[in-house]
ZAMARGU-4260 file (C-alpha; in steps of 0.2 Angstrom, whole numbers, plus 5000, padded with zeros to 4 digits):
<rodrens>
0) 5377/5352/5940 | 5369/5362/5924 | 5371/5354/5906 | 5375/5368/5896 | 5370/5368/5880
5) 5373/5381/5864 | 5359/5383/5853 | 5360/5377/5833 | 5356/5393/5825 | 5370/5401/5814
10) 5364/5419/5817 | 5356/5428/5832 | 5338/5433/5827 | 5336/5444/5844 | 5353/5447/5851
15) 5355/5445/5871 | 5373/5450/5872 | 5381/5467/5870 | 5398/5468/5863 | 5415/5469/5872
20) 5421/5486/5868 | 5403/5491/5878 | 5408/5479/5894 | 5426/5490/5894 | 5417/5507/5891
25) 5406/5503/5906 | 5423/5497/5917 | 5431/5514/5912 | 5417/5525/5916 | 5423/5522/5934
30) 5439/5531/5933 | 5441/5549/5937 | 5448/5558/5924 | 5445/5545/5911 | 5442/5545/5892
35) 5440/5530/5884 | 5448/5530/5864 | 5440/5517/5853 | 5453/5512/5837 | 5440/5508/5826
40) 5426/5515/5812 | 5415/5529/5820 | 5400/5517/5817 | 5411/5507/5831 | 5410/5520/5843
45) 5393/5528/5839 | 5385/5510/5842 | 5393/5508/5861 | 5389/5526/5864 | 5371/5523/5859
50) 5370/5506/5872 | 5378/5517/5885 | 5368/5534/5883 | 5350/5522/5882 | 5354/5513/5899
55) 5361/5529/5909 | 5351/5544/5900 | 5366/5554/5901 | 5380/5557/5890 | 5394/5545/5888
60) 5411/5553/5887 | 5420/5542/5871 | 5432/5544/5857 | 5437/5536/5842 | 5451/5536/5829
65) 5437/5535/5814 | 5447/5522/5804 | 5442/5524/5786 | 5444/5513/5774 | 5462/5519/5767
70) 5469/5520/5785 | 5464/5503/5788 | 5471/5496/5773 | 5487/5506/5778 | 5487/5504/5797
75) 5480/5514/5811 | 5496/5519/5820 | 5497/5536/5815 | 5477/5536/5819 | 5479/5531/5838
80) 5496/5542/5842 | 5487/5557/5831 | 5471/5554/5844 | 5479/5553/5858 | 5488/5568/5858
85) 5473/5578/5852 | 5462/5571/5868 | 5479/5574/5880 | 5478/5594/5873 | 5458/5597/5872
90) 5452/5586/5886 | 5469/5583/5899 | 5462/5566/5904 | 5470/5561/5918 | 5469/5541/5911
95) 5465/5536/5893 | 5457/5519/5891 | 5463/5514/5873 | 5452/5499/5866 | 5452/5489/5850
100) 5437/5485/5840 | 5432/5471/5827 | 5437/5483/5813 | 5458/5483/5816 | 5458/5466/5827
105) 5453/5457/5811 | 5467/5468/5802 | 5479/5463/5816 | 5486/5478/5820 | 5499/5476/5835
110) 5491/5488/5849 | 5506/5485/5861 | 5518/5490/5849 | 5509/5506/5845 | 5510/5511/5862
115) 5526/5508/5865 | 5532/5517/5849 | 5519/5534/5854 | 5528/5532/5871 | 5544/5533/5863
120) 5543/5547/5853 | 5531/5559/5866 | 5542/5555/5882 | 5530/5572/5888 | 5516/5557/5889
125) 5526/5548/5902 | 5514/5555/5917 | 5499/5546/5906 | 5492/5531/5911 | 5488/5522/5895
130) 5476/5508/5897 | 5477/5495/5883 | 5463/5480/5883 | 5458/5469/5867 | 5439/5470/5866
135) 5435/5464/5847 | 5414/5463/5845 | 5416/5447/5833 | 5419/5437/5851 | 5416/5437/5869
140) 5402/5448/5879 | 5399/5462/5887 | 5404/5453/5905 | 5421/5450/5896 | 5423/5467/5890
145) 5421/5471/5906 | 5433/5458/5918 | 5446/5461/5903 | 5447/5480/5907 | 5449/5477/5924
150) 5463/5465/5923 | 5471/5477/5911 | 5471/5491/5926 | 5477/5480/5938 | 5490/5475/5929
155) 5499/5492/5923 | 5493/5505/5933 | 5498/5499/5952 | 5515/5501/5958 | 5525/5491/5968
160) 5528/5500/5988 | 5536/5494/6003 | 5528/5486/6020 | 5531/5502/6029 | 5518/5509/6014
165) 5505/5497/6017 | 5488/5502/6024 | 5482/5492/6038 | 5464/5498/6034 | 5464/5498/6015
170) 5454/5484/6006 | 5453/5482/5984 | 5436/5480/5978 | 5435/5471/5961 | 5417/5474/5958
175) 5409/5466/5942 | 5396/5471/5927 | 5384/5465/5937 | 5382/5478/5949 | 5374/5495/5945
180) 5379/5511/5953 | 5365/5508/5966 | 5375/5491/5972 | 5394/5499/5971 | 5389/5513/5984
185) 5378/5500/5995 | 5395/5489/5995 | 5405/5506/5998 | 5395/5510/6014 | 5394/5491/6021
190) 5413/5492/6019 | 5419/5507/6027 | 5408/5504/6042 | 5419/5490/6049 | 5435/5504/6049
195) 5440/5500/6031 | 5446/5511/6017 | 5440/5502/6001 | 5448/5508/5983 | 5434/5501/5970
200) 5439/5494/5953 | 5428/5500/5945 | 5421/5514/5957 | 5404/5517/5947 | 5393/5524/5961
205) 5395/5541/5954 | 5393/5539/5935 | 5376/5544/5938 | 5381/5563/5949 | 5392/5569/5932
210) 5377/5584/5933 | 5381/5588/5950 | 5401/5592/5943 | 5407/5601/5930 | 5393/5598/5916
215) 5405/5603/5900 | 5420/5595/5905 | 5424/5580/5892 | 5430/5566/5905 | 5422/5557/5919
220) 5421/5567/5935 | 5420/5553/5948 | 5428/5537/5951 | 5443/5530/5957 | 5458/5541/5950
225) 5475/5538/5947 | 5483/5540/5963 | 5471/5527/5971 | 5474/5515/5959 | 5493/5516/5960
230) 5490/5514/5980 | 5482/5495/5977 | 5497/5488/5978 | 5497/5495/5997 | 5482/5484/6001
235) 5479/5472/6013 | 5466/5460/6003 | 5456/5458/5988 | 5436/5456/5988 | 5431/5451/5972
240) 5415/5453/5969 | 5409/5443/5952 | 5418/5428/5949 | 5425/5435/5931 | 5434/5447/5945
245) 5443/5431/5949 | 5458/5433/5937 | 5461/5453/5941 | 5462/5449/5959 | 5474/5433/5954
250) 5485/5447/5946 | 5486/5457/5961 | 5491/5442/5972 | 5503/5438/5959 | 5511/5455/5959
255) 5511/5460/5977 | 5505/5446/5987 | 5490/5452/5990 | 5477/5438/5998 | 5462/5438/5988
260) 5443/5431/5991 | 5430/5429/5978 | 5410/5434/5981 | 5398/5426/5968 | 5385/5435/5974
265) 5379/5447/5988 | 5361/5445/5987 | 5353/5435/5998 | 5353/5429/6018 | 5369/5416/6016
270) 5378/5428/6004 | 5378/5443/6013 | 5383/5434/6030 | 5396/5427/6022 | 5402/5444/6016
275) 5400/5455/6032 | 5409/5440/6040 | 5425/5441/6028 | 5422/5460/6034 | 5423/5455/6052
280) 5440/5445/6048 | 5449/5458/6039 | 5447/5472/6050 | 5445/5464/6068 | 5426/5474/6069
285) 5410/5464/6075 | 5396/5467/6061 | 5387/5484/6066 | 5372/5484/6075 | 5360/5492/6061
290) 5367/5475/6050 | 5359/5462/6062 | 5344/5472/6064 | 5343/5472/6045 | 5348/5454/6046
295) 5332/5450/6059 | 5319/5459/6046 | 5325/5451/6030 | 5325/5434/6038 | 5305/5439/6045
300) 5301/5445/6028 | 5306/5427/6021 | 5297/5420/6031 | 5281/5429/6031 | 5281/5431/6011
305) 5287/5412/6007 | 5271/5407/6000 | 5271/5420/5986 | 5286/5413/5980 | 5286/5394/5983
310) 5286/5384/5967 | 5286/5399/5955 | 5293/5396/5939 | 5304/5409/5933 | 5316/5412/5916
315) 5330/5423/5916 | 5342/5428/5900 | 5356/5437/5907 | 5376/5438/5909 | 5384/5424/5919
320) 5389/5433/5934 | 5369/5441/5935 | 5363/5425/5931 | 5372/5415/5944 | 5369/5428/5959
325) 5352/5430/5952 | 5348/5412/5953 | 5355/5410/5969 | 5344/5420/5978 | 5328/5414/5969
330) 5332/5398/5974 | 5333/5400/5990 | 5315/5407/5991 | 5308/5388/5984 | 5309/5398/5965
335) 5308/5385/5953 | 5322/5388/5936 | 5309/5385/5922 | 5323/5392/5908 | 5340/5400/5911
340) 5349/5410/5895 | 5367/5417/5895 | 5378/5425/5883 | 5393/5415/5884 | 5399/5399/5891
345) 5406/5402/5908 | 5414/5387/5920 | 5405/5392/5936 | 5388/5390/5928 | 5387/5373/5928
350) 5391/5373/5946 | 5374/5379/5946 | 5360/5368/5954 | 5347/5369/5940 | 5344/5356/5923
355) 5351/5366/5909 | 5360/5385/5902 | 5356/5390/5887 | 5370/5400/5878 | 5360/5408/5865
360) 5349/5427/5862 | 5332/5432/5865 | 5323/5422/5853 | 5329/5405/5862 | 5323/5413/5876
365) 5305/5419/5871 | 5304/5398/5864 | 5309/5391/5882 | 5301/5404/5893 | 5285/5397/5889
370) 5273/5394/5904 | 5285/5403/5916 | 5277/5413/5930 | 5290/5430/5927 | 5302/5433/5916
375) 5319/5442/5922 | 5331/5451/5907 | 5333/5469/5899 | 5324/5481/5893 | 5324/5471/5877
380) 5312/5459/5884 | 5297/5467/5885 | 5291/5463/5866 | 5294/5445/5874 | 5283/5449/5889
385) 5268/5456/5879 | 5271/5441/5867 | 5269/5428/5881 | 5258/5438/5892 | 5272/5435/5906
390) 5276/5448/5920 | 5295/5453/5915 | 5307/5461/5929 | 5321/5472/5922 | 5340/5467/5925
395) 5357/5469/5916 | 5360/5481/5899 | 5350/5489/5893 | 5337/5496/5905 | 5329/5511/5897
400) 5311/5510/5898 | 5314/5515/5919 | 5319/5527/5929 | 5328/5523/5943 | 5338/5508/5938
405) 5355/5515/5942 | 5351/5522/5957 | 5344/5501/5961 | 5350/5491/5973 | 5348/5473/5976
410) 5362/5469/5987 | 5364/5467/6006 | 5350/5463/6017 | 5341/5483/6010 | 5345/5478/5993
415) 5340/5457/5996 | 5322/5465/6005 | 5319/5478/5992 | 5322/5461/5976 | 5311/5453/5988
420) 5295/5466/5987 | 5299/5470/5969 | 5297/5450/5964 | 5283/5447/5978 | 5273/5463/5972
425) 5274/5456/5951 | 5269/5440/5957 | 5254/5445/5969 | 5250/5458/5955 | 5248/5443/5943
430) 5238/5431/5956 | 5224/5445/5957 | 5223/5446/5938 | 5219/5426/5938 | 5206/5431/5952
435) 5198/5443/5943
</rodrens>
């Protein structure tokens, strides 16, 4: 069991954690036909833009209602009915993802009421999914941002159908920050090899192919749309992937009885058995041929490459749900946890088989990492790296001093092998450096 511990400082020196509204940006950029609205200051919006656009190198579909300072001493309600109806005649969004900021939940403004009351007066606005989630930047993370978006779709967007609609074949994925574009189509093509029809919440494997659609229009091109998330309710079962996915799924069995399973982690030998297991259950399909070859190499490579591995001491400063799956797998290569560093405290971490977590930023992390073997965080790291003379590999957000980061994949046996190489090449790198 992990003690977790909060660090003392009243102010973070070298922030680690992004900002809700950037978490729920990120969830919504997996919808078709999506535009998220910020109700906040344009500084709000320009500095979650700025994240999103660094770590993708693309841009970032977003919308604010630019609160000034007299609307936000009178209130923003005319603001967020005004934007609303602009972005439904200029863009047709097929969705609108309407978030707050710190700026009007300090004010308190009621966001459920305005919606209700902009409802009620444009019943043409009635086809419209509007989806509300709190995200104020004075609390929370990034990862909550995120899970708080996802319940918010789950819980207004799905309808109710009958038995006679449901689909024998179709499966809800719940799939959490910690799994880049790279992962969600890896997990898309694992699943619909056993028979299944899987509806991804978020779908984010194509944020990155917005070049291959129509290049000037102002919403998101792929993703899940609207019809498929009104079909969940159809589902036979829930995969949650993350356990912050844990109360979206929770909400789904609560509204339609939908059984549910939660995934920490699909990196790894263990993990991934486990998954294309639960696979194997729900559709009645043995686990495909190419999977056990796939299973045979990634347990040979283990096996070969252990000694590279054994007793290295390795520091990570990442999400929770990236830290725990991250973790996992190092440990169960004989990786020693020199220093482990989150953004917020989160109850399955101190289910976690190492000493300590650290909720605290970048500068508790560069003090503790000392005398680690590798460092794995963001791109924001490697002023840490060059201080500490410390091989750093590159997880979470931001990434933006790489190329191919979206495109990464680290889960499933591929995914497990190619994390394997990657920490087995920094190490060895590192060995011959002390040789020479």
């Amino acid at each position: 069991m992990a003690i977790i511990s909060v660090t003392s400082t009243s102010v973070a020196v070298n922030p680690l954690k992004q900002s809700q509204t950037v978490g729920a940006v990120l969830a919504f950029l997996g919808l078709k036909g999506m535009m998220p609205l910020l109700h906040g200051s344009q500084g709000c919006t320009a500095l979650t833009k700025a994240v999103l656009v660094q770590h993708f190198r693309q841009t970032i579909p977003l919308s604010s209602t630019a609160m000034t300072e007299v609307a936000t001493i009178l209130g923003g309600e005319e603001r967020v009915e005004q934007a609303i109806l602009t972005l439904v005649q200029r863009s047709k969004p097929e969705i609108i993802g309407l978030c707050s900021t710190g700026l009007v939940e300090t004010r308190g403004d009621d966001m459920g009421r305005f919606v209700k009351e902009i409802r009620h007066r444009h019943p043409e606005l009635d086809y419209l999914p509007i989806v509300l989630v709190s995200t104020p930047d004075f609390k929370g993370t990034l990862q909550d941002g995120f899970a708080g978006a996802v319940e918010s779709m789950v819980r207004e967007i799905p309808q109710k159908s009958s038995k006679q609609d449901a689909c024998a074949t179709q499966i809800t994925i719940l799939a959490s920050s910690a799994f880049t574009p790279g992962d969600v189509q890896e997990i898309k093509e694992i699943v619909t090899s056993f028979g299944l029809v899987p509806i991804v919440v978020p779908d984010l494997s194509g944020v990155l192919d917005s070049h291959i659609e129509d290049s000037s229009s102002a919403i998101t091109a792929n993703g899940t749309n609207a019809a498929q998330l009104r079909s969940i309710g159809s589902s036979v079962f829930t995969l949650a992937l993350g356990d912050s996915m844990r109360p979206g799924a929770q909400i789904l069995e609560k509204r339609f009885n939908i059984p549910y399973e939660v995934f920490g982690e699909l990196t790894g030998l263990l993990a991934v058995d486990k998954f294309l297991q639960a696979l194997a259950d729900i559709s009645g399909v043995s686990v495909p041929e190419k999977y056990r070859r796939q299973r045979l190499q990634l347990q040979h490579l283990m096996l070969e490459n252990h000694f590279y591995f054994g007793c290295k001491r390795v520091s990570l400063a990442l999400e929770p749900d990236l830290l725990w799956s991250t973790v996992s797998f190092l440990r169960s290569l004989g990786v020693q946890i020199h220093t482990a560093v989150t953004t917020t405290r989160f109850p399955l971490l101190e289910k976690l088989p190492i000493k300590s977590i650290t909720i605290g930023d970048l500068e508790d992390f560069e003090q503790l990492a000392v005398g680690s073997d590798l460092l794995i965080t963001n791109s924001h790291g490697v002023a840490i790296a060059q201080r500490l003379k410390i091989p750093l590999y590159r997880q979470g957000i931001p990434i933006f001093d790489r190329l191919d980061h979206g495109q990464f994949t680290k889960i499933g046996y591929r995914g497990t092998m190619q994390l394997l190489f990657d920490l087995g090449n920094l190490f060895l790198e590192q060995e011959t450096k002390l040789k020479h």
